[in-house]
PyMOL CGO cylinders between C-alpha atoms (Angstrom):
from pymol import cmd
from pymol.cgo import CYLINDER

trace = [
    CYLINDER, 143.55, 126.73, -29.15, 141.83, 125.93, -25.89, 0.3, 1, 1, 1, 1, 1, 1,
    CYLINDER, 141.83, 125.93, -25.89, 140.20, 123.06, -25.04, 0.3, 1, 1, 1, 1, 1, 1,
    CYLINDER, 140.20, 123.06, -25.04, 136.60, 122.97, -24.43, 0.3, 1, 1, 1, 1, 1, 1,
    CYLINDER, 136.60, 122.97, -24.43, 134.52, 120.25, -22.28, 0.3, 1, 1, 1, 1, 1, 1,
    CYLINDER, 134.52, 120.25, -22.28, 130.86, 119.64, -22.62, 0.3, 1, 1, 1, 1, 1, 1,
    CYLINDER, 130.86, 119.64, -22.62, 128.46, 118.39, -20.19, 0.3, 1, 1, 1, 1, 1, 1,
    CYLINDER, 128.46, 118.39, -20.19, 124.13, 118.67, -20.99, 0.3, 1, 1, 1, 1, 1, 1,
    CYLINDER, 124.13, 118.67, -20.99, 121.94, 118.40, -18.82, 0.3, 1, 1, 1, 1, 1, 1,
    CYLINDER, 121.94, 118.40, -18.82, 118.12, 117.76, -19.25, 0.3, 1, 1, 1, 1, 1, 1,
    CYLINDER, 118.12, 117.76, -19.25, 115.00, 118.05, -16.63, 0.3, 1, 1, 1, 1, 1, 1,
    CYLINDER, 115.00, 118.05, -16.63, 113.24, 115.05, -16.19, 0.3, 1, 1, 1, 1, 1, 1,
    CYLINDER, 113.24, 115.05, -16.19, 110.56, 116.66, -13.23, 0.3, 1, 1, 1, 1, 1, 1,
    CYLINDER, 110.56, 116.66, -13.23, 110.10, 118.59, -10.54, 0.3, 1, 1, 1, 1, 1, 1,
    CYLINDER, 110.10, 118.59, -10.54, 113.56, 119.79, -9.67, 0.3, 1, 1, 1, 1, 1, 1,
    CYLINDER, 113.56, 119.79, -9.67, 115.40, 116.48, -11.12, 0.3, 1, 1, 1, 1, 1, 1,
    CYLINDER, 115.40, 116.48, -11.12, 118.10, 116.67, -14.28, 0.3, 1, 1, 1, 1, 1, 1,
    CYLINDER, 118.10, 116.67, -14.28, 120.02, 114.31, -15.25, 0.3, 1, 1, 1, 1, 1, 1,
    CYLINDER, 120.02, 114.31, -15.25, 123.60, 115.10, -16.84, 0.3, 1, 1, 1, 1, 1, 1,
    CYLINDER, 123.60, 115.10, -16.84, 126.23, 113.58, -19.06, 0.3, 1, 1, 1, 1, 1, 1,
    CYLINDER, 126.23, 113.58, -19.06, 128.75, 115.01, -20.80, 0.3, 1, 1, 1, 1, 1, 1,
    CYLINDER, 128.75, 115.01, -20.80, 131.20, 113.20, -23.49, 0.3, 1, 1, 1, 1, 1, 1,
    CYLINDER, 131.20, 113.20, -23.49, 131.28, 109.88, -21.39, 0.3, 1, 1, 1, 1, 1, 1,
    CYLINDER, 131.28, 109.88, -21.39, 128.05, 109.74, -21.71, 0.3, 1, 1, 1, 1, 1, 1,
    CYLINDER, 128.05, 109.74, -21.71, 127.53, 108.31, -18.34, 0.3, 1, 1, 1, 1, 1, 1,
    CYLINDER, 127.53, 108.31, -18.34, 124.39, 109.64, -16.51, 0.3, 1, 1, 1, 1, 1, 1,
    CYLINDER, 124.39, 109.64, -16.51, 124.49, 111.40, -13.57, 0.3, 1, 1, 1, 1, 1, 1,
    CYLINDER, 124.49, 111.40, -13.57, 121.23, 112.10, -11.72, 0.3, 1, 1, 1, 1, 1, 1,
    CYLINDER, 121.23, 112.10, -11.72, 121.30, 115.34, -9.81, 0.3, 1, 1, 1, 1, 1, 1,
    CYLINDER, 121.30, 115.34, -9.81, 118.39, 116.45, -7.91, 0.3, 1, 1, 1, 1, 1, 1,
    CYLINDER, 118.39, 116.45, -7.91, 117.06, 117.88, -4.50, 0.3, 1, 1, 1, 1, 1, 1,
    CYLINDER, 117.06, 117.88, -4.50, 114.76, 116.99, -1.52, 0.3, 1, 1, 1, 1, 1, 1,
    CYLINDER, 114.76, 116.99, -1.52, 111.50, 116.07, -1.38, 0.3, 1, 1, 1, 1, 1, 1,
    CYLINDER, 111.50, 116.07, -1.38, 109.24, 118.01, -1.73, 0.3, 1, 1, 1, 1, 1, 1,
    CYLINDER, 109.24, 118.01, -1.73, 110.61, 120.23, -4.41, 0.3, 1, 1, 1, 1, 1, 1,
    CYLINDER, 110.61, 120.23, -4.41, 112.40, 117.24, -6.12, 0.3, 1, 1, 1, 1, 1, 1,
    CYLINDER, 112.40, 117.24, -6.12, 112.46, 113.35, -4.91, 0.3, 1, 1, 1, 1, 1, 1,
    CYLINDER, 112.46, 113.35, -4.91, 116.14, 112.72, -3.89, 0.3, 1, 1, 1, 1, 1, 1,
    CYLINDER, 116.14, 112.72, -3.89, 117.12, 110.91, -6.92, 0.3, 1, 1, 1, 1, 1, 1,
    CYLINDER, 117.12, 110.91, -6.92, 120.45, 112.56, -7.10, 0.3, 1, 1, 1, 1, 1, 1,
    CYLINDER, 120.45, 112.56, -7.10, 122.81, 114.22, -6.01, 0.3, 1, 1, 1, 1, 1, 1,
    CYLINDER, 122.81, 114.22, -6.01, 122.54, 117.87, -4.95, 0.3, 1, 1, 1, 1, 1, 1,
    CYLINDER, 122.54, 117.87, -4.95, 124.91, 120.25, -7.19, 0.3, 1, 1, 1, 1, 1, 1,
    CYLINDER, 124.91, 120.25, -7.19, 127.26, 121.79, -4.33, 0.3, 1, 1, 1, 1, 1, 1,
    CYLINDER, 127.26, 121.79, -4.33, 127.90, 118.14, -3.64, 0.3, 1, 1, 1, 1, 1, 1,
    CYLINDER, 127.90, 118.14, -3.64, 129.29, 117.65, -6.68, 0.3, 1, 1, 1, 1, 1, 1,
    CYLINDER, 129.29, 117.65, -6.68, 131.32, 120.66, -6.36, 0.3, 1, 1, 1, 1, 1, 1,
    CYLINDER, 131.32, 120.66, -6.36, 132.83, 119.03, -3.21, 0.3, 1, 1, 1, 1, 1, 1,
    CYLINDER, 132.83, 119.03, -3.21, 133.37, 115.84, -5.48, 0.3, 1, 1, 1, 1, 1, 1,
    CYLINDER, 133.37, 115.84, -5.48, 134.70, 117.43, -8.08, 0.3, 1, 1, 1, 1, 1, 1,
    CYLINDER, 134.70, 117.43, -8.08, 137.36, 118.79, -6.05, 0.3, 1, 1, 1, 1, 1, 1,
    CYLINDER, 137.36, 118.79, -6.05, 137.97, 115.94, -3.96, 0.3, 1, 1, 1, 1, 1, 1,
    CYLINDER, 137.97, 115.94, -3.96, 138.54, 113.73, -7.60, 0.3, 1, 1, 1, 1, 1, 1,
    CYLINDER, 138.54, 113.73, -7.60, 140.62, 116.37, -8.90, 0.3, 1, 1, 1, 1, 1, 1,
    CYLINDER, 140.62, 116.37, -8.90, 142.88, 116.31, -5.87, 0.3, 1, 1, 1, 1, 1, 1,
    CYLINDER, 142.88, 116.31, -5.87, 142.62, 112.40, -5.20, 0.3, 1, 1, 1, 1, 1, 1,
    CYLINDER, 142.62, 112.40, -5.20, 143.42, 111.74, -8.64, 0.3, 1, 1, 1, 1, 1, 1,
    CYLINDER, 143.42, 111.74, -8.64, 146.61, 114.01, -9.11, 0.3, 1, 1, 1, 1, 1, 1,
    CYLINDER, 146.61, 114.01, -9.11, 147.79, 113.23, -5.37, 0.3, 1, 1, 1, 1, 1, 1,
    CYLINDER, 147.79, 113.23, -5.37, 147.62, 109.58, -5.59, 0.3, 1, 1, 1, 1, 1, 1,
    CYLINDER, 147.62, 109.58, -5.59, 149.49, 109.82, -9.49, 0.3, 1, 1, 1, 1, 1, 1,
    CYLINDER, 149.49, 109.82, -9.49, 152.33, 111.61, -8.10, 0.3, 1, 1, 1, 1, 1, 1,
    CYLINDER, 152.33, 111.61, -8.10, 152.67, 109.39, -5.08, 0.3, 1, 1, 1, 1, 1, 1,
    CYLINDER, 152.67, 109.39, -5.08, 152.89, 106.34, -7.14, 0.3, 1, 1, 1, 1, 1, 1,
    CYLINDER, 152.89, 106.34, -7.14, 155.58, 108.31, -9.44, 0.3, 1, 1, 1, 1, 1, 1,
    CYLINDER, 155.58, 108.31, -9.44, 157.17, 108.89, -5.57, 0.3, 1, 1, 1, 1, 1, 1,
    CYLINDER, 157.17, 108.89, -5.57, 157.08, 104.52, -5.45, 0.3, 1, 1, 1, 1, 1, 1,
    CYLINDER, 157.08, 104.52, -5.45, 154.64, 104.89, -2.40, 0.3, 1, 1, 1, 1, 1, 1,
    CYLINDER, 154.64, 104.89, -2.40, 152.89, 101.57, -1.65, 0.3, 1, 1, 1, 1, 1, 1,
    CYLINDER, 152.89, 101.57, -1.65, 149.08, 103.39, -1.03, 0.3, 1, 1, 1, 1, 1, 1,
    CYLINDER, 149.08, 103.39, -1.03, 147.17, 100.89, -0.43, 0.3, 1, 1, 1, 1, 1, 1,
    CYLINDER, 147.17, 100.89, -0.43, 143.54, 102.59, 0.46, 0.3, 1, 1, 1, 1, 1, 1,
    CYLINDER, 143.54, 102.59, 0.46, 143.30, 106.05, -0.37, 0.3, 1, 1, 1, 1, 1, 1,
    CYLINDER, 143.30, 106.05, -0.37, 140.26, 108.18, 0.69, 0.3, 1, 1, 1, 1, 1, 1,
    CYLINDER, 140.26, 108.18, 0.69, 139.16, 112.16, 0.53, 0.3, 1, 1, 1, 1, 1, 1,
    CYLINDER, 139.16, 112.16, 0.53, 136.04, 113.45, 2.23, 0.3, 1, 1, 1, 1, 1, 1,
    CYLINDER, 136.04, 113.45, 2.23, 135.18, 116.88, 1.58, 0.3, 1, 1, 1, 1, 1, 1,
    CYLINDER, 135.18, 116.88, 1.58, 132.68, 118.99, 3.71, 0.3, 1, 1, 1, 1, 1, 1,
    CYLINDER, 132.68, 118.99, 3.71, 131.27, 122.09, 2.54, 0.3, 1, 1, 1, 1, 1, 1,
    CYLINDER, 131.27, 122.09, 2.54, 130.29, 124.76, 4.77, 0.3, 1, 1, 1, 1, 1, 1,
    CYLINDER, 130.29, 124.76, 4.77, 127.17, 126.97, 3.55, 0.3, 1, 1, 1, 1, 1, 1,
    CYLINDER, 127.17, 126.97, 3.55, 126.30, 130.35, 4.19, 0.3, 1, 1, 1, 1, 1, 1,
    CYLINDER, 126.30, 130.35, 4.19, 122.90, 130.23, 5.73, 0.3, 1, 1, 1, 1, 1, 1,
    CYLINDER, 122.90, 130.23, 5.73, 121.77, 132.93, 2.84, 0.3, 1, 1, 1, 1, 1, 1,
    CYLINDER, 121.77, 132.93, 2.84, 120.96, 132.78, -0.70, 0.3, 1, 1, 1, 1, 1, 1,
    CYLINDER, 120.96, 132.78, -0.70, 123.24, 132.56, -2.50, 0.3, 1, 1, 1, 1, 1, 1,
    CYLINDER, 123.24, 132.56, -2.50, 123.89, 129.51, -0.14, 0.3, 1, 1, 1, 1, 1, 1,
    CYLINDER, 123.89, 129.51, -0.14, 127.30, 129.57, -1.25, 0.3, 1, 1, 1, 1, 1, 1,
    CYLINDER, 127.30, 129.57, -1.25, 130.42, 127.76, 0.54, 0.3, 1, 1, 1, 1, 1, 1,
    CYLINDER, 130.42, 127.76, 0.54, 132.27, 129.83, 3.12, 0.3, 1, 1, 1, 1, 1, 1,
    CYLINDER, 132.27, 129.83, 3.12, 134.80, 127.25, 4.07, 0.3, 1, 1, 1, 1, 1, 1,
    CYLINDER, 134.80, 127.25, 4.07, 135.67, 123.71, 2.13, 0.3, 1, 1, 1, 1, 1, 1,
    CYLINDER, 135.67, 123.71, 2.13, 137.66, 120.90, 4.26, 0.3, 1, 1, 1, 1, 1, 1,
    CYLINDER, 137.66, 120.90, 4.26, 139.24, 117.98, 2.93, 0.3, 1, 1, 1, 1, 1, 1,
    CYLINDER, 139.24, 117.98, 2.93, 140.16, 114.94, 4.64, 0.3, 1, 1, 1, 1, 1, 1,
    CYLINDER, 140.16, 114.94, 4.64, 142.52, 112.45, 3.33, 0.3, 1, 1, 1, 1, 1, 1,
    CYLINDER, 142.52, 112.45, 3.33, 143.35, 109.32, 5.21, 0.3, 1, 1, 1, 1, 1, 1,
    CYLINDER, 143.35, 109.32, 5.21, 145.75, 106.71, 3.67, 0.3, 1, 1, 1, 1, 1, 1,
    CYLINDER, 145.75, 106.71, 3.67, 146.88, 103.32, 4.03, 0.3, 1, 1, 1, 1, 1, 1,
    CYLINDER, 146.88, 103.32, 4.03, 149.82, 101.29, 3.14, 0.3, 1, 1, 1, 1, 1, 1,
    CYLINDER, 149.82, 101.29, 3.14, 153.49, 100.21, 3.95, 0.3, 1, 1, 1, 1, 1, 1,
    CYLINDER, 153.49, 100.21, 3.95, 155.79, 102.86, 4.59, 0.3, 1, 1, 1, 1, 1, 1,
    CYLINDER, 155.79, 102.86, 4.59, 153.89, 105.45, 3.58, 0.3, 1, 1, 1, 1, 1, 1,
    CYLINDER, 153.89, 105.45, 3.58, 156.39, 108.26, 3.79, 0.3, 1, 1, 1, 1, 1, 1,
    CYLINDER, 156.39, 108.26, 3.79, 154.06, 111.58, 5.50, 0.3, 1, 1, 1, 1, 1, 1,
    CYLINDER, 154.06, 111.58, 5.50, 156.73, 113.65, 3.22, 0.3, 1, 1, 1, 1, 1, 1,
    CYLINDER, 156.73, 113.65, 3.22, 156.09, 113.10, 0.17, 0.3, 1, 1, 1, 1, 1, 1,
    CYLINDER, 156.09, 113.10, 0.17, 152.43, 112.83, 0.96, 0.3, 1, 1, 1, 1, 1, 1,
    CYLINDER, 152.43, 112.83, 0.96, 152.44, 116.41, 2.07, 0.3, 1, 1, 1, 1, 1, 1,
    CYLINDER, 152.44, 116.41, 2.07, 154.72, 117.27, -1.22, 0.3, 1, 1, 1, 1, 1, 1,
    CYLINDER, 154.72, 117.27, -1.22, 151.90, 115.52, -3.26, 0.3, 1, 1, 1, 1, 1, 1,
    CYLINDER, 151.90, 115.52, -3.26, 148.83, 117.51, -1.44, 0.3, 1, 1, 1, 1, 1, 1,
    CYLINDER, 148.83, 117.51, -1.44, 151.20, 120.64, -2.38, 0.3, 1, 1, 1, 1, 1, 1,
    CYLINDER, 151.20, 120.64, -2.38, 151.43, 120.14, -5.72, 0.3, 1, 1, 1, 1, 1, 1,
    CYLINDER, 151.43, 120.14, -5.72, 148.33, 119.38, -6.71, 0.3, 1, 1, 1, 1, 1, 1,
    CYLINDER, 148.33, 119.38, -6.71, 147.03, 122.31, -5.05, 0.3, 1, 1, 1, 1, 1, 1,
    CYLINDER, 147.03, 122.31, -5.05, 149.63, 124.71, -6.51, 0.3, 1, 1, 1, 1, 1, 1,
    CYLINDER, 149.63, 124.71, -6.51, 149.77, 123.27, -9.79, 0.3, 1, 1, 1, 1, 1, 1,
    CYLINDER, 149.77, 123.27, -9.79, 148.15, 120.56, -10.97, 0.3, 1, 1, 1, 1, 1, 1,
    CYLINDER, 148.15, 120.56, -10.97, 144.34, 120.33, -9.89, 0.3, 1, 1, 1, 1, 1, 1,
    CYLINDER, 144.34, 120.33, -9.89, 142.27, 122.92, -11.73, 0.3, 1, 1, 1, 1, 1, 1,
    CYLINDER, 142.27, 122.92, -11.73, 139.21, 122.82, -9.95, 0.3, 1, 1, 1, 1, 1, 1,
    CYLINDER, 139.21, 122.82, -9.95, 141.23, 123.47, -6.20, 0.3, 1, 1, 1, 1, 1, 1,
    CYLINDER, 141.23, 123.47, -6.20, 142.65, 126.47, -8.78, 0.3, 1, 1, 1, 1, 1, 1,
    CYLINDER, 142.65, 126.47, -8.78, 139.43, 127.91, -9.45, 0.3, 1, 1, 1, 1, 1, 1,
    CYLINDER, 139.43, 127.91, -9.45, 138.01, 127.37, -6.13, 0.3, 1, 1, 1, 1, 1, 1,
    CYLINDER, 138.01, 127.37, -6.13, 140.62, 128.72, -3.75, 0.3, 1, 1, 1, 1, 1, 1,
    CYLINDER, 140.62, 128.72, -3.75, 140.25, 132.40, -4.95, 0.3, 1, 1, 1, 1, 1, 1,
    CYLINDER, 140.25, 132.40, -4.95, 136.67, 131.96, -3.88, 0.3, 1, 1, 1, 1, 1, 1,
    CYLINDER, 136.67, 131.96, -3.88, 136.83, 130.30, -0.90, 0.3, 1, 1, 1, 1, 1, 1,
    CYLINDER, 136.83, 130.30, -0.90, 139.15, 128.91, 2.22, 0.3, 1, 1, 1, 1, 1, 1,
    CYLINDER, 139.15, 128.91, 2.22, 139.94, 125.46, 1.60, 0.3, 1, 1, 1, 1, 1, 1,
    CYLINDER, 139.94, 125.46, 1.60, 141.64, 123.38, 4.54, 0.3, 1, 1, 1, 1, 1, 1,
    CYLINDER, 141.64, 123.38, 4.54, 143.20, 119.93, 4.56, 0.3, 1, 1, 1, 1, 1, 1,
    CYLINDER, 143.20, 119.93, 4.56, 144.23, 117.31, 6.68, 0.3, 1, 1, 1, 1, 1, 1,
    CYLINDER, 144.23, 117.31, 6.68, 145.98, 113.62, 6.45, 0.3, 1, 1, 1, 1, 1, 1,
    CYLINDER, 145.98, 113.62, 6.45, 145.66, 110.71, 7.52, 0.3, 1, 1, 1, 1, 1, 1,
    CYLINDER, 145.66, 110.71, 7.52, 148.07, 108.03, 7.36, 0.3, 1, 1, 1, 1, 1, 1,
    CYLINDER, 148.07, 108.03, 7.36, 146.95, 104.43, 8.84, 0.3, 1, 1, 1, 1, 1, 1,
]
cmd.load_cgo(trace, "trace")
């Protein structure tokens, strides 16, 4: 049997909702003034952090399987938008920059790999759609 997630979301005004799903932790997602008030984040933004989380979390759980000391561990991702509706992204880059002792730039790569071959399921569902490019960091 499949498993099924849940997330509701109800408008509170102008172009403002706010979300939760089983957590039941708000999130306030919204737009800019004047059609909503900025009290939120936009929803391609958290497509971008969906997929960074999804990849942060699975890349820094096998690198502490791989004993790497990771000290600071950061992904930015920037969405590129096709100047058209459906403003949809046409490219995706993700920048990872780590810190730590001996940090070995291997397994870090091996890490990235897997997650995006295997593991993450929103890089899964995204990369048929659109290019997604990374790059690391180590400090």
């Amino acid at each position: 049997m499949a498993e099924e997630l849940m997330a509701v979301v109800d408008w509170k005004g102008k172009l403002e909702f706010e979300g939760r799903a089983v957590f039941d932790q708000a999130i306030h997602i919204d737009v800019s003034p004047p059609q909503g008030e900025d009290h939120g984040a936009k929803p391609m933004e958290l497509l971008l952090i969906s997929l960074a989380s999804c990849t942060g979390q699975i890349v820094i759980s096998l690198l502490q399987k791989m004993r790497q000391d990771v000290r600071t561990y950061s992904v930015k991702a920037i969405g590129s938008k096709h100047p058209d509706h459906p403003r949809v992204f046409t490219a995706i880059r993700l920048d990872m920059e780590f810190s730590g002792q001996g940090i070995d730039r291997v397994a870090v790569e091996k890490a990235l790999q897997m997650s995006e071959d295997k593991y993450c399921p929103v890089f899964a569902m995204l990369k048929n759609s659109v290019p997604i490019q990374t790059s690391i960091t180590i400090k």
